[in-house]
N, C-alpha and C positions, 0 to 999 in steps of 0.2 A: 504493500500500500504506500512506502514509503515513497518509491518510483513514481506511481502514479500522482501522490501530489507535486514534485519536484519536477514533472511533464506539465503539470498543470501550470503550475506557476510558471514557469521559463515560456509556457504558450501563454498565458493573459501578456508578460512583458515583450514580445515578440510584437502581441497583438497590439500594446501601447507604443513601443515604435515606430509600427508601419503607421496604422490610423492616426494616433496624435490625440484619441478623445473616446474614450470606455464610458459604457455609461454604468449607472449603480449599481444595478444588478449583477453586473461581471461579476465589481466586488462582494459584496452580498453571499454569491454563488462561494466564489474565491475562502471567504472566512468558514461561509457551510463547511466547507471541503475540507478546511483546517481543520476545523472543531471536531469534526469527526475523528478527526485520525487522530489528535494529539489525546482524544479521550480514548479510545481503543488499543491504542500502541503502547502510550507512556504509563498510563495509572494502572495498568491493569497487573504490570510483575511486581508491585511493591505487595502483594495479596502475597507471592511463595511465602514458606515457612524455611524452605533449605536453605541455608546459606551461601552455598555454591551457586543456585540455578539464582536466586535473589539478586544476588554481586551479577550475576551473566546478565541479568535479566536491567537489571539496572545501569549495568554498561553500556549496555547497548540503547537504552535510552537514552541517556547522555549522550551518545553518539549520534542517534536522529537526531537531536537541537544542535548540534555542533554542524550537522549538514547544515540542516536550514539554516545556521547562523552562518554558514560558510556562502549561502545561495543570496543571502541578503545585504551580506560584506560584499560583495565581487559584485552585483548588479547596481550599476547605476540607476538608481531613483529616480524619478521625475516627479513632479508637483501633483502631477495627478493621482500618482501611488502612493502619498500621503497615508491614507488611511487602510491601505492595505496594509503597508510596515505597521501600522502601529496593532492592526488587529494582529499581526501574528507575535508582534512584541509583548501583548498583552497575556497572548494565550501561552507565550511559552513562559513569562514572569508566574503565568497561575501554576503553570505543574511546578515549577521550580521551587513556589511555594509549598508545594507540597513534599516534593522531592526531599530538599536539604534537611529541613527538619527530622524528614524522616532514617534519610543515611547517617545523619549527624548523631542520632539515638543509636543508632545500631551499633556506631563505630564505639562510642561511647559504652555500650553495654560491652561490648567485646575486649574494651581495654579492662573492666573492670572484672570479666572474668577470664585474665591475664596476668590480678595482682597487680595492676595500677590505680590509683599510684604507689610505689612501695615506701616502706617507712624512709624516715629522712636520716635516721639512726641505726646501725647494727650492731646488738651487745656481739663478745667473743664471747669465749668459755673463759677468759682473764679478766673478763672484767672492763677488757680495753674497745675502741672505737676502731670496728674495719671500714671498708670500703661499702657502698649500699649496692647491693645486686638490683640488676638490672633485667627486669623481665620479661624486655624485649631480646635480650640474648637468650636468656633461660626457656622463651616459648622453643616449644617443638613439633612437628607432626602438623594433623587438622588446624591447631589452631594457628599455629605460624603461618599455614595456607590461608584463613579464616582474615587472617590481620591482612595480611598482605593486599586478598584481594578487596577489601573494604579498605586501607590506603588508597588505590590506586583508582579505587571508585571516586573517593572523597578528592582526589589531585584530579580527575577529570572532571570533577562537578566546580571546581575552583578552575579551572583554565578555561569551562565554557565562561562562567561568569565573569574573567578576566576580558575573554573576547568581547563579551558583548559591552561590557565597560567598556571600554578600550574604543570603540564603533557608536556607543551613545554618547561617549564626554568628547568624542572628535580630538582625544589626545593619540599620540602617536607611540606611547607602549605601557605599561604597567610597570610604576618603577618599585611598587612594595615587594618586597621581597619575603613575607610570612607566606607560611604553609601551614594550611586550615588542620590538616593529620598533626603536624608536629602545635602548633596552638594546642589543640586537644588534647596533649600529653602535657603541656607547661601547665593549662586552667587548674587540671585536680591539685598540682602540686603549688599551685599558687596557694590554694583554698588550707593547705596541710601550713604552707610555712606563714603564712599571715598570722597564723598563731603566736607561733614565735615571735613573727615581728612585734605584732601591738605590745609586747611586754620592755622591744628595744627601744621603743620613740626616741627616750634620752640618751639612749647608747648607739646608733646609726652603722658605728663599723660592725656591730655582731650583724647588723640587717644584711653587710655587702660580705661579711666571712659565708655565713650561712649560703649567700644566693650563687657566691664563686664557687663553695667547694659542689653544692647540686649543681650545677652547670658543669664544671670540672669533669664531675665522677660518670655522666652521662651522656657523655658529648662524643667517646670514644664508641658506645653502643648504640647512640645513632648512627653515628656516620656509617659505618659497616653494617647497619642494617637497614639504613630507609633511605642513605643514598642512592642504591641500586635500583631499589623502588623509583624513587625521583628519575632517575634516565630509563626507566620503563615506561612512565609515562609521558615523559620526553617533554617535559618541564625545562627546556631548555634556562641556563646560567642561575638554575635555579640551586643553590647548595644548602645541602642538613645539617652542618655544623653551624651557618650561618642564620638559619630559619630556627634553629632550637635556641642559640645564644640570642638571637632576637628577641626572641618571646619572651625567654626570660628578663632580659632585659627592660621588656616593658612592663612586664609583672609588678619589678620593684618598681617602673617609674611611676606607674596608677597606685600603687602604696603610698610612696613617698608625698606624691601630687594632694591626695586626700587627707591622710594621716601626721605628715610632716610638715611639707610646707605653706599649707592653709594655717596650720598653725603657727609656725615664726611670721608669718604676715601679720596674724591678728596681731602679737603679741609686741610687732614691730611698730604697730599703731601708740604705741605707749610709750609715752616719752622714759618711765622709770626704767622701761624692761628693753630699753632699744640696745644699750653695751651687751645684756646679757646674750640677744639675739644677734649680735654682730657677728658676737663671737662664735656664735652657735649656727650661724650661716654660710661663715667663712669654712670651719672646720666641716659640715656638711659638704659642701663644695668641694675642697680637697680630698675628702672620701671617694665623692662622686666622681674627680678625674681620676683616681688611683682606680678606683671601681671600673672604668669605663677602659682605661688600658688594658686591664687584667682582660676583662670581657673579648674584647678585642685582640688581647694577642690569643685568644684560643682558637678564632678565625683565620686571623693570619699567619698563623704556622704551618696551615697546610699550603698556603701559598709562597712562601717564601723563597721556597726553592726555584719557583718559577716566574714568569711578569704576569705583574697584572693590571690588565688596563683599570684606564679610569671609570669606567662605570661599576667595575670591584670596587675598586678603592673609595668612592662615593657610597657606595652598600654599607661597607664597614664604617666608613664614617660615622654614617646613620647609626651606626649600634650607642648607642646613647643617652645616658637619663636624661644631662642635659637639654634635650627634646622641649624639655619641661616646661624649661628660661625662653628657648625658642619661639613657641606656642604664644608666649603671655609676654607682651609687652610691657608692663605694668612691671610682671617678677623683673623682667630682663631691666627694668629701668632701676628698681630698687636692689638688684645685687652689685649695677654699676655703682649706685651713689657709696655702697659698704665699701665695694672694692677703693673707689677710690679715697675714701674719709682714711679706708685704712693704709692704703699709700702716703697719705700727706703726712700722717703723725711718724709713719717711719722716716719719710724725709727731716720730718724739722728735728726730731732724736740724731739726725745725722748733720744739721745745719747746726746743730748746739754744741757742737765739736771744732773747736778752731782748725785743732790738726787735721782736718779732713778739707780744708782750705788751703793747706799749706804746697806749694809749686813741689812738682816732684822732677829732679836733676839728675835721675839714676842712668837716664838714658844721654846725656850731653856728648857730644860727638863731635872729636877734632877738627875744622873746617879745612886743615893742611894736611888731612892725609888722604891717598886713593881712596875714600868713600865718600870725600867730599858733594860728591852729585847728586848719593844716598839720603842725604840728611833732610832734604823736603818731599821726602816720602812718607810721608807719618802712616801708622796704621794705630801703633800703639798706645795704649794711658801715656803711659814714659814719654813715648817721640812726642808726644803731645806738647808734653809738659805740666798735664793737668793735675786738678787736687783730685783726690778721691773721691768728693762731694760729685764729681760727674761720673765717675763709676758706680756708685751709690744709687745715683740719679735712673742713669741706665739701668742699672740693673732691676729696680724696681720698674721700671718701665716697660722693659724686656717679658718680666712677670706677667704683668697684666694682658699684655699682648699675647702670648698663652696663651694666658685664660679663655681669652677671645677667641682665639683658634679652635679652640674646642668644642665649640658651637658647633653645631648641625649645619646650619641654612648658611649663607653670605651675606645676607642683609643684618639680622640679629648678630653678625660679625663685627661689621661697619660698625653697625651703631651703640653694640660693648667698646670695642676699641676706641672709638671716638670720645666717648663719654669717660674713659676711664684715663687709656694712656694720652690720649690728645690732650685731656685738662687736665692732668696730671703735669705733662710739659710746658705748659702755661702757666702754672703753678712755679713750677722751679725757673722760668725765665723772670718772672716778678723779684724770687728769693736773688737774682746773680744783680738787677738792677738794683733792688733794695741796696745790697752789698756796693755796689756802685756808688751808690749815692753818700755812703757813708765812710767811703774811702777818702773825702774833701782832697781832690787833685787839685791845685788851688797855685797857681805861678807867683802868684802873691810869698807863698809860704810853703814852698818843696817841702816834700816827705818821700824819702824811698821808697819807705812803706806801702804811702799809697800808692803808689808805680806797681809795685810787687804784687800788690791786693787786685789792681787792676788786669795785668797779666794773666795772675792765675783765674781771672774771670774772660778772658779772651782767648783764655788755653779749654777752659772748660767749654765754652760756647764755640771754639773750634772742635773738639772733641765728639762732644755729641752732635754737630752738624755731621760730622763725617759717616758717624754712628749712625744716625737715621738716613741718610743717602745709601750705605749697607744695606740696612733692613729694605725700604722700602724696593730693591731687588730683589727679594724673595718674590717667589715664584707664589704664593698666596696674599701676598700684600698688593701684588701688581693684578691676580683676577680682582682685589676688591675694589683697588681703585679702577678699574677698570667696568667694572657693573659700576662702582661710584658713577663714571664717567658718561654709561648709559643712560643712567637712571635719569628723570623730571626732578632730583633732587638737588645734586649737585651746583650748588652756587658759587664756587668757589670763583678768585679772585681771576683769569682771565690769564693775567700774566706769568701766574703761578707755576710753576712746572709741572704738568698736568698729567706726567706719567706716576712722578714721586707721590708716594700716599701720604708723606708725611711734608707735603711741598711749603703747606704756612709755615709749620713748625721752622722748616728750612731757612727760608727765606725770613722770619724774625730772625733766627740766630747771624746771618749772614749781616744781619742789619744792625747786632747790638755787636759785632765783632767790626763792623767798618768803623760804627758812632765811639765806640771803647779807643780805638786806633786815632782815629782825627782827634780824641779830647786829648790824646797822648801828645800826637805828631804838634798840636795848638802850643800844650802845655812846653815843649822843650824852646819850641820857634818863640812863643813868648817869653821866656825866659830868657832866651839869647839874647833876644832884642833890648830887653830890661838893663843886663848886665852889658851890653855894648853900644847903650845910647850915644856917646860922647864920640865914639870911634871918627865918624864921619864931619863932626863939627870943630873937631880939636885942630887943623894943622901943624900947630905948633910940636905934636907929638911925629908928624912927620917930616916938616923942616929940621929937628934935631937931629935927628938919625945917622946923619951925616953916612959916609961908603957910598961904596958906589956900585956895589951889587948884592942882590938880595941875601947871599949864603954871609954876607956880613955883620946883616943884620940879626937883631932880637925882634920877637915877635912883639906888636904896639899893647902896651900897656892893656889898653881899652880893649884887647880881644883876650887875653892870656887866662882872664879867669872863667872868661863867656867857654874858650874854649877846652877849658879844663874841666871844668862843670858841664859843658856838653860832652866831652868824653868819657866819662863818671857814669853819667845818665845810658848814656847808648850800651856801656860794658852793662849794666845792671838791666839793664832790658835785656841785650844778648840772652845773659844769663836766664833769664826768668820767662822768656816769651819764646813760644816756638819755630821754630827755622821760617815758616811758608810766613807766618804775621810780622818777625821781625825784615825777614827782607822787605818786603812792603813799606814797614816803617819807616827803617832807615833811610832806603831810598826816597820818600817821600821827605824826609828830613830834609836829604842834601836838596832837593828840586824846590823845597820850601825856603832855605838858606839862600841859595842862589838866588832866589826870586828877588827874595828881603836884601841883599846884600846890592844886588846889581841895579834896583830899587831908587837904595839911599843912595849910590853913586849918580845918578842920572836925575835925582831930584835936588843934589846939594851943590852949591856953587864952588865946588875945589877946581882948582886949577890945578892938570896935570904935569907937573912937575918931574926931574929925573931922582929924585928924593922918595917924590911921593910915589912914584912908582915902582923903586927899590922897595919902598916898605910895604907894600901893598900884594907885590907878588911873593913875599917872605909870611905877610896873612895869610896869603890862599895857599901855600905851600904847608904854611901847619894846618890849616882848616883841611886840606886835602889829608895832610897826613891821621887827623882822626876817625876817617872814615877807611884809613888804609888797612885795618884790620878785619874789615867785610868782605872787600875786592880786590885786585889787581890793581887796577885804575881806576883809582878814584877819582880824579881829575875828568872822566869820561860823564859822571854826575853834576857837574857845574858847567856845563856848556854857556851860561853866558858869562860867568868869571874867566871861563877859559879864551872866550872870545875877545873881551874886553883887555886881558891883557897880550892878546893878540898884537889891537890895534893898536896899545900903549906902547908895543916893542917895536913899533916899526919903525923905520928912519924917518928925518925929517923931509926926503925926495922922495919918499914911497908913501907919504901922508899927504905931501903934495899934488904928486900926483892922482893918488884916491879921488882928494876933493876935486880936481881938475874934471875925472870924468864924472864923479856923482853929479857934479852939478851941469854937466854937460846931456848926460846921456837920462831919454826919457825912462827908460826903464832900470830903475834903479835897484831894485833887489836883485835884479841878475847879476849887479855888477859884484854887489858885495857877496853874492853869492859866491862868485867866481875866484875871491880872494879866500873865502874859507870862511864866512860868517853866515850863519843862518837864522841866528837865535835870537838877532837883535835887529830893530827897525832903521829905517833910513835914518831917521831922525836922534835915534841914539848912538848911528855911527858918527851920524854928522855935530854930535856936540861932543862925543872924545876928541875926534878930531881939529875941531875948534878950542879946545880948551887944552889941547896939547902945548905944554910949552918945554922949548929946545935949550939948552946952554944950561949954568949953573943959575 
């Protein structure tokens, strides 16, 4: 009869192709014809009493609805078949109705005269705890036949139902990975260990000892017996060790969901009872990921040996109490705020510590030896230069981000990590300004000190810049920012780095390590300036000088202490700041000097004199030589001192002739181009050389 309706139906849809327009009746006829068959065929074997003929009998009805569900998958619908689908939709939900309940009893009855569930305990003859036998090993004969084919019924009544999900929600596959037989064997032993549980509430680990070691003890006696079953029914990527650790898995989670943490909710609504529940939240949690490891490595051992893609890997993920936090937005918002409350008070336990501030110089590296090249490669704390308060930092950071990982989904990821380690790092960027501000870098009123305080806050904010440019390469931080990226949420700044997950966090720290630098590079240039006001106004200090070439000279009064005091400063930075920040500095130092210097020569009315030019290039020669312990040629950093005494050495025919063509020729920076001057304008070539004067 089976034939004859699947002739029937393939001819009405033949008939609605060709015509384009059936009238009611067809269908009418059409459901007649169903009704009858799915009443005569299917309800009638659930009547055997044998076991055997029952399981045959109910196979093969499963099998009819997996046809028709196969006839109704594969043929394109039209609008006017509407109601045909749904009458046989209807009619096969009704036996199905009737169906599962019914194998779902039987299967049920058959475990139970099998000796499941078996106790959760077994005395010895000493008195001591063996191992719990397993009765799915121990069945034999009729009934291991009896089980098997009632398995294989129950996994063919779960993949027609799979199919037709599958084809009604118009998703493209079934990603739960439970099996309705191995559920079956988890429910009685839930029902057995709930006992126990309600007595752990305040003790949590006996909940996850208890649920590991039955998971443990039973995992081995499935797999070798209801795997095989599983690839009989051809449940394809479907695994028993994976479907039994599941279940159990969720067993405790609907425990815990009910029994647990409804309760630290309430109890967290109370302001007296909030510490006791923090504490009892956070330690729950830690259970939970130790618990969910353990779970999971009993899955992934049997994989281990070989690859497994990612749609495994996403499976086991899933095995998870976590799920919990997932689900509830609300939990997941309140275990963020614990997480992080309890982050911050470990931080400030660590900002109450001076020494955890203090520049660490363990790593300092010779700038004269073959590794020279080496030493602005930082990776390390050490090559940093940092305090410990940024390892500290990170490390709690690092934690939390874990934690986050542990999550199920990728959205409830984002938005734990966001909320926990994101303001966690905003958190500690406040603590390094605070520190900032309290450092008083002040040109008024030097302090090494605060030089030193400032550093190891430049070293810190380079440290973890580095550190979170690391992380956000992971290969999980980059899918999240990257759904970030997808997502209608994401508002982030434009400019931002848009791959980096951790790109604000970045770019503040980029920004309090440049403003740290220029209060620095301010503080030395102002000071310079302080202590060598007089330099350019005194001549009298260069008419003295008397000689007649600079190696004769002493360096002028009005620069010796500017420059002594700047070389003091620059060693103590060296010292204290790390290789990639201090080069930047320094160099900006000399480019700030030069600027200031070459400045006050082109704004003050000196007459260039052979005196004053003697003593002048004896200044730039020590001012060179303080920065000669960073580079080679330091002189290569004052391009307009070095130009200016260029033009000061020239003869008085080669100055002559200068101005000869400046003033003749339209294009004038080509010319001084041409002589080896770039750095300075026409107008500043043209009043050295007007203020040049020749003779004694």
């Amino acid at each position: 009869m089976s034939s004859n309706l699947f002739r029937s139906l393939d001819t009405a849809l033949k008939l609605e192709a060709l015509v384009g327009d059936v009238e009611d009746a067809v269908f009418c006829d059409m459901n007649h014809r169903l009704g009858s068959m799915f009443s005569t065929k299917l309800l009638n074997p659930s009547s055997s009493t044998d076991f055997g003929v029952k399981h045959e009998r109910l196979h093969h009805a499963i099998e009819v609805m997996k046809d028709i569900e196969e006839i109704v998958s594969d043929v394109k619908f039209q609008r006017q078949w509407h109601r045909l689908l749904e009458s046989v939709d209807t009619r096969v939900d009704k036996i199905l109705s009737v169906l599962r309940p019914h194998i779902l009893a039987e299967h049920r009855a058959l475990l139970a005269s099998l000796g499941w569930p078996p106790k959760l305990l077994s005395n010895t003859e000493n008195g001591g705890i063996s191992g719990i036998p397993n009765p799915l090993v121990l069945m034999q004969g009729d009934k291991r036949k009896s089980y098997c084919q009632s398995f294989l019924v129950l996994c063919a009544l779960q993949h027609l139902q799979t199919k037709r999900e599958v084809r009604r929600l118009h998703i493209s596959k079934q990603n739960d990975q439970r099996l309705w037989p191995i559920d079956e064997l988890a429910s009685p032993i839930s029902t057995r260990m709930e006992y126990h549980f309600l007595k752990w509430v305040e003790q949590p680990e006996y909940i996850f000892a208890l649920s590991y070691k039955i998971t443990r003890d039973f995992i081995v006696g499935v797999d070798d017996v209801l795997q095989p079953l599983i690839d009989r029914a051809r449940l394809v990527n479907y695994s028993a060790k994976e479907a039994w650790v599941s279940a159990m898995v969720k067993m405790v989670s609907e425990f815990l969901e009910k029994r647990v943490f409804h309760a630290l909710i309430e109890r967290h609504k109370e302001k007296l009872m909030k510490p006791e529940v923090i504490s009892s939240w956070l330690h729950l949690v830690d259970l939970i990921i130790a618990f969910d490891k353990q779970m999971q490595s009993l899955v992934s051992s049997e994989t281990s040996l070989f690859g497994v893609d990612s749609e495994s890997f996403d499976g086991l993920c899933k095995i998870s109490i976590l799920t919990i936090l997932c689900d509830s937005s609300d939990w997941l918002k309140i275990w963020a705020k614990i997480e992080l409350k309890d982050a911050g008070k470990k931080l400030k336990a660590d900002i109450k510590d001076e020494k955890a501030w203090l520049i660490d110089n363990r790593c300092r590296m010779d700038t004269h030896t073959a590794r020279e090249s080496e030493q602005f490669l930082l990776s390390s704390r050490e090559e940093h230069k940092a305090p410990l308060i940024a390892e500290s930092a990170l490390k709690i950071t690092w934690k939390l981000i874990e934690r986050g990982l542990t999550l199920t989904a990728i959205s409830p990821r984002i938005q734990f990590i966001r909320s926990t380690a994101g303001r966690f790092l905003w958190y500690f960027f406040d603590f390094l300004m605070f520190r900032y501000n309290r450092s008083k870098l002040c040109p008024d009123d030097p302090d090494d000190s605060a030089l030193i305080t400032v550093c190891g806050l430049i070293n810190a904010a380079r440290y973890v810049e580095n550190k979170l440019r690391e992380w956000s390469e992971d290969v999980k931080l980059l899918e999240m920012r990257i759904a970030e990226i997808n997502s209608n949420f994401d508002k982030k700044d434009k400019s931002i780095d848009n791959v980096c997950f951790f790109g604000e966090e970045v770019k503040a720290l980029a920004d309090v390590e440049t403003n740290l630098l220029v209060d620095i590079i301010a503080f030395l240039l102002r000071w310079f300036e302080t202590q060598s006001c007089g330099y350019f106004e005194d001549e009298e200090d260069f008419a003295s000088s008397g000689g007649s070439a600079a190696m004769d000279l002493a360096v002028s009064m009005h620069l010796v202490e500017a420059l002594d005091t700047l070389r003091c400063h620059l060693h103590l930075l060296k010292a204290g700041l790390n290789s990639n920040d201090f080069l930047d500095l320094w160099r900006n130092v000399a480019d700030g000097l030069d600027h200031f210097i070459s400045h006050c020569i082109f704004t003050s009315e000196v007459h260039f004199s052979d005196n004053w030019i003697n003593q002048f290039e004896t200044d730039a020669q020590a001012l060179f030589l303080v920065f000669g312990s960073f580079c080679a040629r330091p002189e290569a950093f004052f391009p307009r001192i070095r130009e200016i005494l260029k033009l000061l050495k020239m003869s008085k025919e080669e100055v002559r002739l200068l101005q000869v063509v400046l003033s003749s020729d339209k294009n004038r920076n080509t010319v001084s181009h041409s002589v080896g001057i770039s750095h300075l304008s026409f107008n500043q070539v043209e009043k050295i050389l007007r203020y040049r004067k020749f003779g004694s």
